[in-house]
C-alpha positions in Angstrom: -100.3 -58.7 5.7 -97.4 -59.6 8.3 -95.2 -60.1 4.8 -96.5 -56.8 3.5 -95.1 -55.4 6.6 -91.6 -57.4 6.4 -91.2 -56.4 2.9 -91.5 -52.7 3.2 -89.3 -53.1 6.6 -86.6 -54.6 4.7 -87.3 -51.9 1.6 -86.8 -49.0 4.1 -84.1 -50.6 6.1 -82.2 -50.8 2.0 -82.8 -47.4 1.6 -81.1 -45.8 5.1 -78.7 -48.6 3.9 -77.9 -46.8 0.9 -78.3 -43.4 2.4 -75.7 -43.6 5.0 -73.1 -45.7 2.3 -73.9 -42.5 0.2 -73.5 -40.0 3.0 -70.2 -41.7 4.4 -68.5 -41.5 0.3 -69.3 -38.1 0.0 -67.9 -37.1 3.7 -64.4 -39.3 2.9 -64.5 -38.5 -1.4 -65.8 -35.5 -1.8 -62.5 -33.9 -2.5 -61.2 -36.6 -4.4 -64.3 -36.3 -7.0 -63.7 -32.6 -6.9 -60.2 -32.7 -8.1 -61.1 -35.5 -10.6 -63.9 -33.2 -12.0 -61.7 -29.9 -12.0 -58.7 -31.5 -13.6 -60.6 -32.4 -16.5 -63.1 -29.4 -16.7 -60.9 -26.6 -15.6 -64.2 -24.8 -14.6 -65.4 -24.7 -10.5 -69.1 -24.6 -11.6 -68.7 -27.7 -13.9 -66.6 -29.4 -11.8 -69.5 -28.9 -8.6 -72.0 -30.4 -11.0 -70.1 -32.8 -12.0 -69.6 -34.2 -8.5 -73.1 -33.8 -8.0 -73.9 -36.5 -11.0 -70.9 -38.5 -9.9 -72.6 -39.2 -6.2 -76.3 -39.3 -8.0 -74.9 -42.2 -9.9 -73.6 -43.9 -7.0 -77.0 -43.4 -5.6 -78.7 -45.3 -8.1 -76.6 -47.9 -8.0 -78.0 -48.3 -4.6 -77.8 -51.0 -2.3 -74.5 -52.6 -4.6 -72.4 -49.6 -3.0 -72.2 -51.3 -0.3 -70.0 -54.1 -2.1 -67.8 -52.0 -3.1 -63.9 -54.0 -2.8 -62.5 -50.1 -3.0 -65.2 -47.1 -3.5 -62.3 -44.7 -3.9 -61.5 -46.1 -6.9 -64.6 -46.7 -8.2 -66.1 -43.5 -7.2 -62.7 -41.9 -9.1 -63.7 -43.9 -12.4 -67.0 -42.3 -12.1 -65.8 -38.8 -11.4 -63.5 -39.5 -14.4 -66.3 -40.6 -16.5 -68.6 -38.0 -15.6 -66.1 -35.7 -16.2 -65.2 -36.3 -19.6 -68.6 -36.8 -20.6 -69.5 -33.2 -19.6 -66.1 -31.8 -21.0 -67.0 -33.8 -24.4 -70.6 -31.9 -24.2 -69.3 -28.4 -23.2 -66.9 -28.8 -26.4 -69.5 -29.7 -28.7 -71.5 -27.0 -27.5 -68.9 -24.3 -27.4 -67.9 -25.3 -31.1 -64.4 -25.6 -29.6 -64.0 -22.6 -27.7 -61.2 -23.4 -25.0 -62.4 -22.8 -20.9 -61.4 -20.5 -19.1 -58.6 -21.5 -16.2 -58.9 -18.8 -13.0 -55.6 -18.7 -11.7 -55.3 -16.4 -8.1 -51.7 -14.7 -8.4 -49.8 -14.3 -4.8 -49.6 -11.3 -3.4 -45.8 -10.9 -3.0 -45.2 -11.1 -7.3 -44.4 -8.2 -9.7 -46.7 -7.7 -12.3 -43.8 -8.6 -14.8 -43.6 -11.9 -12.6 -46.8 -12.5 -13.1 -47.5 -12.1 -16.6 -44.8 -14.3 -17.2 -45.6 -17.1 -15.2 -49.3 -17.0 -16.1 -47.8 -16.8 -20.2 -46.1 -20.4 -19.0 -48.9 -21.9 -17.0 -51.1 -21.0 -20.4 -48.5 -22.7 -22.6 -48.2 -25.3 -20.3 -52.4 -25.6 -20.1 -52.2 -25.8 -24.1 -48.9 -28.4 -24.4 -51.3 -30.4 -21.7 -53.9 -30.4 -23.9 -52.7 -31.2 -26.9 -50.8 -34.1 -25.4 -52.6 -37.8 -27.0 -54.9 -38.4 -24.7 -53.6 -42.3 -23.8 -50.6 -39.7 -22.3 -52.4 -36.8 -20.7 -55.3 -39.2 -18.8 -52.7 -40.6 -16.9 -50.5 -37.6 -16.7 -53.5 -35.2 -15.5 -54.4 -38.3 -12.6 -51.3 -39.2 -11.6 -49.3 -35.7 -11.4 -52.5 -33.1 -10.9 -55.0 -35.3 -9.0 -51.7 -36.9 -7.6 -53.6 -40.9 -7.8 -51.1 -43.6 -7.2 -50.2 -45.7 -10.3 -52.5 -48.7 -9.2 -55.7 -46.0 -8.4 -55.1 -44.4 -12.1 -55.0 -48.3 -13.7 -57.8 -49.1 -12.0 -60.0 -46.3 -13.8 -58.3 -45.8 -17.4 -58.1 -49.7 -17.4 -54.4 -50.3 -18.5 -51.8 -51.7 -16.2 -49.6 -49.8 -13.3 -46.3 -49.9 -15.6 -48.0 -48.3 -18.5 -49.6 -45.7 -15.9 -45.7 -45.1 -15.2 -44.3 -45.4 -18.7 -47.1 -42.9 -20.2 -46.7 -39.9 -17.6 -42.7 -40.5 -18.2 -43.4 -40.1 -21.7 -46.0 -37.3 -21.1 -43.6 -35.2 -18.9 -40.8 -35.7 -21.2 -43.0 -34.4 -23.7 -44.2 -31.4 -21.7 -40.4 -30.6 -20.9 -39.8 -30.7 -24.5 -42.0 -28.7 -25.6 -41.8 -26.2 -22.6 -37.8 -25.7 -23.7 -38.6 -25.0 -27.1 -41.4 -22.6 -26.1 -38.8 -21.0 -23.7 -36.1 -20.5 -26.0 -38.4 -19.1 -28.3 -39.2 -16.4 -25.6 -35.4 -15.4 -25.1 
């Protein structure tokens, strides 16, 4: 009986254990998730939920949290995963149809202003895209979710100079393309 008792005192202390490990990465990563989520979803919904699976899978991983050498970066390679899991699903389910990106123009812009620049942050949204995706994972983490090199290794797997020679290669890309696309406008 005294064992009983020592056993489910050790099961309950594991559990607040886990709770407050949980509680703590959401206060500090949150954000971090957020951003993950949004960069690849483009959708504020999608992005929310995918948090919310991101921490529910930390939460069954349970007690091992704790262990953690660096639970940013882990909880980032979860985001990521999540992330493009969802995006792969809302794809396949939208037979391709692209999302939607809310943009909020500033108040000070003309409206020819602002259809321009929201005609270049769509062309830019579409070069992103159809950037190889070995270039735009490490683009999007490094230069939208603003990662360092080592954080962005950590969760696409690959080594920091390839994290760096990729996004050059992406961004030269990009500023290819976006010249073109510009002179094509004139």
């Amino acid at each position: 009986m005294l064992t009983d008792f020592v056993m489910a005192d050790q099961a309950l202390a594991t559990t607040q254990s886990s709770e407050s490990v949980l509680e703590s990465a959401v206060r500090e990563h949150a954000r971090l998730v957020y951003r993950i989520a949004y960069s690849v979803l483009r959708n504020p919904d999608e992005a929310e939920d995918a948090v919310q699976d991101t921490f529910l899978r930390m939460l069954r991983y349970g007690d091992k949290a704790g262990a953690i050498e660096n639970l940013k970066a882990w909880l980032a390679r979860i985001a990521w995963r999540v992330a493009v899991e969802r995006r792969n699903r809302l794809f396949k389910s939208s037979a391709g149809a692209e999302l939607a990106i809310d943009e909020l123009p500033a108040q000070s812009q003309t409206a020819d202003r602002l259809v321009a620049e929201n005609e270049r942050n769509a062309a830019l949204h579409r070069f992103i895209a159809a950037l190889p995706e070995q270039l735009r994972d490490p683009l999007v983490l490094a230069a939208i979710d603003e990662l360092s090199p080592r954080e962005v290794a950590a969760m696409l797997g690959i080594g920091e100079a390839a994290v760096r020679s990729r996004t050059f290669r992406a961004r030269q890309i990009l500023r290819e393309r976006m010249t073109a696309w510009m002179g094509e406008r004139k």
